[in-house]
Structures are given as structure tokens and as C-alpha cells.
N, C-alpha and C positions, 0 to 999 in steps of 0.2 A: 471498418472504415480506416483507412489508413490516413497517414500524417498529412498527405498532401493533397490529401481528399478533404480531410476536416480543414485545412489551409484556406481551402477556397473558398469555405464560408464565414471563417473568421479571418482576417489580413492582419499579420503581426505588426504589418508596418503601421498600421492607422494605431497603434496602442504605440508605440513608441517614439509617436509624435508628441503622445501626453503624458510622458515619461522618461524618470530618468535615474541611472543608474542601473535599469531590467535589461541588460544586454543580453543575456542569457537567460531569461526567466521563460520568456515565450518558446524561445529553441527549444526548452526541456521539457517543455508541455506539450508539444506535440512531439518528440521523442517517447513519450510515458503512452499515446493512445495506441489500444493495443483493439485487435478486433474477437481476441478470444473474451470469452462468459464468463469461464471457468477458472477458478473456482466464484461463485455469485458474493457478492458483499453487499455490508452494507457498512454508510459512512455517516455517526452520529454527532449531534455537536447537542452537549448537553449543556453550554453555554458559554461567554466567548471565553475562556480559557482551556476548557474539557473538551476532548473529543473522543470516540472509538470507532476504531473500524472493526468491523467483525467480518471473519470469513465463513465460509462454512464449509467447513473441511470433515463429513461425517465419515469415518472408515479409518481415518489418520490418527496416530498415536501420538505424540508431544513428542518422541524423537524423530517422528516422521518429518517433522518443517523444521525449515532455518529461519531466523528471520535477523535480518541485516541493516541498520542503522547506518549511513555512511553520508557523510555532507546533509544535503536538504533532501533528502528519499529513503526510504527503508521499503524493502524487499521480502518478501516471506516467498519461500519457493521449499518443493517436496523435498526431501532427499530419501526418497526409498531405495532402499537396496535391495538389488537382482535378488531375487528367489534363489537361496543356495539350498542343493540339494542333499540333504547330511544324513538322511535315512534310506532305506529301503521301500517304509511306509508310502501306501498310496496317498496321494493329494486326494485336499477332498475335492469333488465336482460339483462347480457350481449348474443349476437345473433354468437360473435367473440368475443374471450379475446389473442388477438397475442401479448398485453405488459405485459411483465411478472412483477410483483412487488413482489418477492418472499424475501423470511429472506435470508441474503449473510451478508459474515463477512470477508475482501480483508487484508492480513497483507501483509506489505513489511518491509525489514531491510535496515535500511537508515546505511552511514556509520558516523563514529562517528562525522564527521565534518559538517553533513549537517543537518539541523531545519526545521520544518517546516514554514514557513511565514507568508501562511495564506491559505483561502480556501475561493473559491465562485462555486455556483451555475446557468449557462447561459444555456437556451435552451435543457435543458435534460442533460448538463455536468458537473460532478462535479470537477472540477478543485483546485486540492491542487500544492500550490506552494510552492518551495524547497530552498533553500537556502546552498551554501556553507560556512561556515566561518572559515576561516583560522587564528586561531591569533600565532600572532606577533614571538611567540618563536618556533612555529612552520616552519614558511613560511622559505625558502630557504635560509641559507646565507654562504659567505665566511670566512671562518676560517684560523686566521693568524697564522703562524708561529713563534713562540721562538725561 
């Protein structure tokens, strides 16, 4: 589904009648839909300050991914390097190859209050953990009256 396909179901313009300040918030959401699978996620909110995305990247080594924090989006993309040949030794032949380890590049737009924590690797999941931080002059308060 591309950008301007999911467009015509949801109209940016009808949200930014009821909004203000998101001049760019809807551009970059539909900039972020991608119609690739791969690599499958999944996206947890263990409540409203905790989240984790998990990928699942089985075959990938922890130097095989990048992952990239930059404004309101963080990136995790492959960086495998070309097969260099330094031996003589035969390669081994695969008879079945069903796990894919292919080049993939996942962006998501976090919102402006949430950081990344930190990020591990268990079992073929890559686990990036979220974090909300609300400060002080933001959070909720009651406003007295003159």
C-alpha cells in the first residue's frame, strides 16, 4: 500500500482542521508506510510510558543491524557485508535456505516524548525498548484563578 493509496482513506486534511501545531506530523506518517513485511514486528506498550518493538531478525548477529535514533524516528536496518572470499575452502551448500537474511531498513516515528532506552538481542528477537518522558512543565496541572 503505498502513501497515496493509504491517503485516500484517511484525508490529512480533516485532522488538521482539529489541530494545531502537526504541520508535519501527518506528512511523515505517511512517508514511514512501507509495503514491505520484512523483517515481521511486533509493537508492545506495556503501559503508557513503556513500549517495545521487537523484530525478528533470526540468522542476524548484533553486528549485523544498525539501529538509528535521529529526531522523532529510529531506523534499524541490516548492514551485512558482501561475502569476501579469503580461503580456498568450498562454501557450504545450502540443500534448503527457508531463513531469509536479506538487506531490510524498519523506520518508525516515535512521538516527541518517547527515547529510545536501550536495545537487546534474545533468541532471534530484537528488542528495542521505549521509553516515555514526560517533564515537569509538561505533565498536568491545575491552574489557579486571580
Amino acid at each position: 500500500m503505498t502513501s497515496n493509496h493509504l491517503s485516500t482513506y484517511i484525508d490529512p486534511q480533516h485532522f488538521r482542521t482539529l489541530s494545531v501545531g502537526f504541520d508535519n506530523v501527518f506528512e511523515s506518517i505517511f512517508d514511514n508506510v512501507s509495503t514491505s513485511n520484512y523483517p515481521p514486528y511486533n509493537i508492545i506498550k506495556h503501559n503508557d510510558e513503556n513500549f517495545t518493538i521487537e523484530l525478528a531478525v533470526a540468522g542476524f548477529e548484533k553486528d549485523d543491524i544498525e539501529i538509528e535514533s535521529k529526531e522523532n524516528r529510529i531506523s534499524i536496518r541490516s548492514v551485512i557485508a558482501k561475502d569476501v572470499e579469503t580461503t580456498k575452502e568450498p562454501k557450504d551448500v545450502y540443500l534448503h535456505k527457508g531463513i531469509s537474511k536479506r538487506q531490510f531498513n524498519r523506520t518508525f516515528t516515535l512521538a516527541s516524548d518517547v527515547f529510545v532506552k536501550d536495545a537487546s538481542m534474545v533468541n532471534g528477537l530484537l528488542k528495542i525498548h521505549l521509553e516515555r518522558i514526560i517533564p515537569d512543565e509538561k505533565r498536568p496541572r491545575l491552574i489557579s484563578i486571580n
